[in-house]
C-alpha positions in Angstrom: -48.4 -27.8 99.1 -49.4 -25.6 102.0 -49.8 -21.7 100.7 -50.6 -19.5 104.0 -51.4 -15.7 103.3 -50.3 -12.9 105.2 -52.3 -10.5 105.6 -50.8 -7.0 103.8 -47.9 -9.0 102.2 -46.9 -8.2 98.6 -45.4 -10.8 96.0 -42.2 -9.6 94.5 -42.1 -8.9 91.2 -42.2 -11.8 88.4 -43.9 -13.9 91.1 -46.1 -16.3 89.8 -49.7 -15.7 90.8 -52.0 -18.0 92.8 -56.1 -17.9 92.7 -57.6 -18.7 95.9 -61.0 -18.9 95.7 -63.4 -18.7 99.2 -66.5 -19.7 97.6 -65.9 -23.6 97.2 -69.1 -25.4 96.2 -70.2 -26.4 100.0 -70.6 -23.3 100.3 -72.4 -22.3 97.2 -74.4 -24.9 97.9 -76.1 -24.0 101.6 -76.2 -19.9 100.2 -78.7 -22.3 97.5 -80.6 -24.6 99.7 -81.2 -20.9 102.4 -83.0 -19.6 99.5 -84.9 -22.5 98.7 -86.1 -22.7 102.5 -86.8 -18.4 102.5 -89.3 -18.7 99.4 -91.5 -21.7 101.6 -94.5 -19.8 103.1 -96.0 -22.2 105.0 -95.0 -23.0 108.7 -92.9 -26.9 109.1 -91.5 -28.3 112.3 -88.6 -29.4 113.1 -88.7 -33.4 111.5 -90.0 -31.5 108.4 -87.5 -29.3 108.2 -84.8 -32.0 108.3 -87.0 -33.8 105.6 -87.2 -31.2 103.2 -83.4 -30.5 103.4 -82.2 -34.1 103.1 -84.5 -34.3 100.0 -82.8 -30.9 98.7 -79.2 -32.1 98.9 -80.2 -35.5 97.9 -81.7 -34.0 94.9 -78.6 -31.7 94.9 -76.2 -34.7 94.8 -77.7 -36.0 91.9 -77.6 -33.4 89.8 -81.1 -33.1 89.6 -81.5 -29.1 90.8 -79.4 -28.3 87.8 -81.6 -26.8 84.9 -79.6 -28.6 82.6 -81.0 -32.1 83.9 -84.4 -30.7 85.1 -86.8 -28.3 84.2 -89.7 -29.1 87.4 -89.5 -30.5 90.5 -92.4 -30.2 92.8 -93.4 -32.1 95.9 -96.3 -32.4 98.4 -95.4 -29.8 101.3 -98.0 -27.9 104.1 -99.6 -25.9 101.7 -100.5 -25.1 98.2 -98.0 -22.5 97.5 -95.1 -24.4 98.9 -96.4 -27.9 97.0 -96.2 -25.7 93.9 -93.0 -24.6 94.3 -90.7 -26.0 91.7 -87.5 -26.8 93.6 -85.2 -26.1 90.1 -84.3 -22.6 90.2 -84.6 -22.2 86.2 -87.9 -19.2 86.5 -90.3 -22.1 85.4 -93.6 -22.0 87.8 -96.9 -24.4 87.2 -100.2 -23.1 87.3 -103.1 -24.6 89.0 -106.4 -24.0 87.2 -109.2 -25.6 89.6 -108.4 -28.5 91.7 -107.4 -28.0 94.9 -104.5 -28.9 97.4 -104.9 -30.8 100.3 -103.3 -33.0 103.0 -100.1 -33.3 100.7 -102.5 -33.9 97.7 -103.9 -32.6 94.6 -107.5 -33.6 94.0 -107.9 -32.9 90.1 -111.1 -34.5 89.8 -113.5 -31.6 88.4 -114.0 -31.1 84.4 -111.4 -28.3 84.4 -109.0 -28.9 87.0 -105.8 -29.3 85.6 -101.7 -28.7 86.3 -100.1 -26.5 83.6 -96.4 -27.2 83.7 -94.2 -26.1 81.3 -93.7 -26.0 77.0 -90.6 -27.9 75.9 -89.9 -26.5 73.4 -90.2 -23.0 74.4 -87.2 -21.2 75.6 -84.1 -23.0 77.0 -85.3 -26.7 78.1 -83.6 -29.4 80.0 -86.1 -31.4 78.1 -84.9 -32.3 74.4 -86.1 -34.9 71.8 -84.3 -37.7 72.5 -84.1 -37.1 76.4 -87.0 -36.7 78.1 -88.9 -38.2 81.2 -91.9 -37.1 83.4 -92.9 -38.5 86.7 -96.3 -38.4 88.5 -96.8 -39.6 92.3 -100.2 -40.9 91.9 -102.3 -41.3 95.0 -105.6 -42.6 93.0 -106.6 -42.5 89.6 -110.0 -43.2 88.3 -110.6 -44.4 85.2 -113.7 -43.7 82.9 -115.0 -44.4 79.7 -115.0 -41.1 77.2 -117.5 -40.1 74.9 -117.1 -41.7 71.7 -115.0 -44.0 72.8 -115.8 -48.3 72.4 -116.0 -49.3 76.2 -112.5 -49.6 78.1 -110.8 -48.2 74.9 -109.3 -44.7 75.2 -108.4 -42.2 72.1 -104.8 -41.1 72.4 -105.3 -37.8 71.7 -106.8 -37.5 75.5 -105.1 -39.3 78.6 -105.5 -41.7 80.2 -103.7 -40.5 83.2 -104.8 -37.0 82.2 -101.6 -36.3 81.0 -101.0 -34.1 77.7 -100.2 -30.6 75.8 -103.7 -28.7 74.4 -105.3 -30.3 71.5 -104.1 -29.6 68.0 -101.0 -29.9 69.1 -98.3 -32.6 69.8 -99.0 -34.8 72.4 -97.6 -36.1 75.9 -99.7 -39.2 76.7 -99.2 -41.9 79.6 -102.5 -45.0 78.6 -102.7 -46.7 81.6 -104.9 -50.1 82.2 -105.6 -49.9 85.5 -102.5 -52.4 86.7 -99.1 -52.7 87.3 -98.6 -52.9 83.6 -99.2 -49.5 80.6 -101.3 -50.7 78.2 -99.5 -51.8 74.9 -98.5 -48.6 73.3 -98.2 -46.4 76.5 -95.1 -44.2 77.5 -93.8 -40.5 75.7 -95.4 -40.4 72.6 -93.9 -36.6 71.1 -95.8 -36.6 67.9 -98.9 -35.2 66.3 -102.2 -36.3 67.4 -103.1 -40.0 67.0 -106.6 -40.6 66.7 -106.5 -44.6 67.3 -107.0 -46.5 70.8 -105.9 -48.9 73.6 -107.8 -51.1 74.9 -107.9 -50.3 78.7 -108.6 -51.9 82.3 -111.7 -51.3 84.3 -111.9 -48.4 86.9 -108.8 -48.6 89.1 -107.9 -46.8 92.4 -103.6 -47.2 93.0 -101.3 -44.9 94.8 -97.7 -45.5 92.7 -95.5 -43.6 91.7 -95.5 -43.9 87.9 -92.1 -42.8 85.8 -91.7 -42.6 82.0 -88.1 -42.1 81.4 -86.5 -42.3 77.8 -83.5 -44.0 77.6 -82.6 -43.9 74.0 -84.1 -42.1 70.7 -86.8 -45.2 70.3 -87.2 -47.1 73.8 -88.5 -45.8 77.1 -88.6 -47.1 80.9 -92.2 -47.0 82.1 -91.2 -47.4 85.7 -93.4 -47.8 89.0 -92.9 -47.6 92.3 -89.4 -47.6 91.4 -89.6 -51.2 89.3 -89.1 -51.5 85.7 -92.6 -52.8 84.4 -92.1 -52.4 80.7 -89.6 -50.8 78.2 -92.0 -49.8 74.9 -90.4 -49.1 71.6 -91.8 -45.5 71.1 -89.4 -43.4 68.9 -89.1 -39.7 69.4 -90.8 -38.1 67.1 -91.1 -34.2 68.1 -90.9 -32.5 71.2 -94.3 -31.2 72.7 -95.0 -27.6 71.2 -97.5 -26.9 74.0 -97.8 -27.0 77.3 -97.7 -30.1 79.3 -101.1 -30.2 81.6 -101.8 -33.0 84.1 -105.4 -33.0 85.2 -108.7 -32.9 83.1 -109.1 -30.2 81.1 -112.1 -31.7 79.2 -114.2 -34.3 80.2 -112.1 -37.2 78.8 -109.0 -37.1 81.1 -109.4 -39.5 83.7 -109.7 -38.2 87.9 -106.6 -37.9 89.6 -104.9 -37.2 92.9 -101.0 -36.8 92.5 -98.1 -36.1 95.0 -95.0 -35.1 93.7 -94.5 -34.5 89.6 -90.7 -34.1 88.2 -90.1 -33.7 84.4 -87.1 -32.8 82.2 -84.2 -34.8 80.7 -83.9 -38.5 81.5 -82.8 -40.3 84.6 -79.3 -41.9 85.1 -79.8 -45.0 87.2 -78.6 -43.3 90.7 -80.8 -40.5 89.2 -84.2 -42.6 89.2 -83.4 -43.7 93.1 -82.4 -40.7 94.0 -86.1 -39.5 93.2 -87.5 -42.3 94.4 -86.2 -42.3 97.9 -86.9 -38.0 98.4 -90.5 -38.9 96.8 -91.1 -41.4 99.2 -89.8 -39.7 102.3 -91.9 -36.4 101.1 -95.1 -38.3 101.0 -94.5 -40.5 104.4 -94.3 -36.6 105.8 -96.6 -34.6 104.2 -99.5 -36.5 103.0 -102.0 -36.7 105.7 
């Protein structure tokens, strides 16, 4: 049906009524991705340009902008504001305490450098008990012993990959062994604090990105590099009352240097490649 409207013409009376709308979602869209690129402060070419905007509508096509599906999105940018800008515009913003942000990178290596991301279960959360992932470009980890700890065995109450809410509270913990493989019990644990162990690789240096992404109430996907390494029977057991930190805040969380992070509800297949492919396009860019 073609409707043409004339400008100043008036229906007749008992005319039905027709809704034309101007704002279609193309165009909601680019009013979206303009004020994603007007809160970047740092200065980008333009290659870096085109990257950052194929990652947004790629990102955008999946559904993963909406705060429904995700609560954070950040990637590695030119500077330390802009790689802490989390690309879901849901009012959520990390906070950095030490560490520092360089070349694409974030060197949390210090005793109280750490990432402070968000609580799930404060407020209104794409992040829910039975739907829940979190994904961490490493760059390098470095695994140590803890105090108090039988050598290459870790507590789970701290992280291996120095991932976790504050203590006393329930946990968010990734064990990691040092290869391809999580140790035996690793992926989202969301229950109180545990005070047994894994036993643990040696010191490792590896630059993967690692993804835990539930898939159902008991099992989740512990994914990396974009290949399914292991699905572990861990039941959801609470969500996280505090606030997910990635980093070492204590002694006991291992040294890390991460790229992009993403957390919030889980990943639909097309979802998980979707990531993968912006993640890996950001870092070819932007990590020097």
């Amino acid at each position: 049906m073609r409707v043409e409207v004339i400008p100043g013409a008036v229906a007749s009376t008992g005319a039905p009524s027709i809704s034309v709308s101007l704002a279609t979602p193309a165009v909601v869209a680019k009013g979206e991705i303009k004020g994603f690129l007007d809160r970047l402060t740092g200065t980008y070419d333009a290659l870096q340009l085109a990257i950052i905007k194929d990652a947004w509508w790629t990102l955008k096509n999946a559904g993963m902008l909406e705060a429904t599906q995700s609560d954070m999105i950040l990637m590695p940018m030119v500077n330390q504001a802009d790689s802490l800008l989390n690309w879901v515009n849901n009012g959520l913003t990390p906070t950095l305490t030490g560490g520092a942000w360089a070349g694409g990178k974030l060197s949390l290596d210090g005793i109280d450098d750490y990432l402070s991301l968000f609580n799930p279960s404060s407020g209104t959360r794409a992040w829910a008990l039975a739907s829940d992932h979190i994904g961490i470009d490493i760059r390098t980890i470095a695994q140590e012993n803890p105090a108090g700890s039988a050598d290459g065995n870790i507590p789970l109450q701290r992280s291996v990959l120095g991932v976790g809410t504050t203590s006393g509270g329930n946990l968010y913990y990734i064990p990691y062994n040092g290869s391809s493989t999580p140790a035996g019990s690793a992926g989202m644990r969301n229950n109180a604090a545990s005070t047994a162990s894994v036993t643990s690789g040696s010191s490792a240096a590896r630059a993967v990105d690692t993804l835990f992404n539930r898939i159902d109430a008991s099992s989740v996907e512990a994914i990396f590099e974009g290949t399914l390494r292991q699905t572990v029977s861990q039941t959801a057991a609470a969500v996280p009352t505090n606030t997910i930190q990635i980093g070492r805040n204590g002694s006991e969380y291992s040294k890390l240097t991460i790229g992009a992070v993403t957390a919030g509800a889980k990943l639909s297949t097309a979802q998980k490649a979707a990531r993968l492919r912006v993640i890996q396009n950001m870092r070819k860019k932007f990590e020097v």
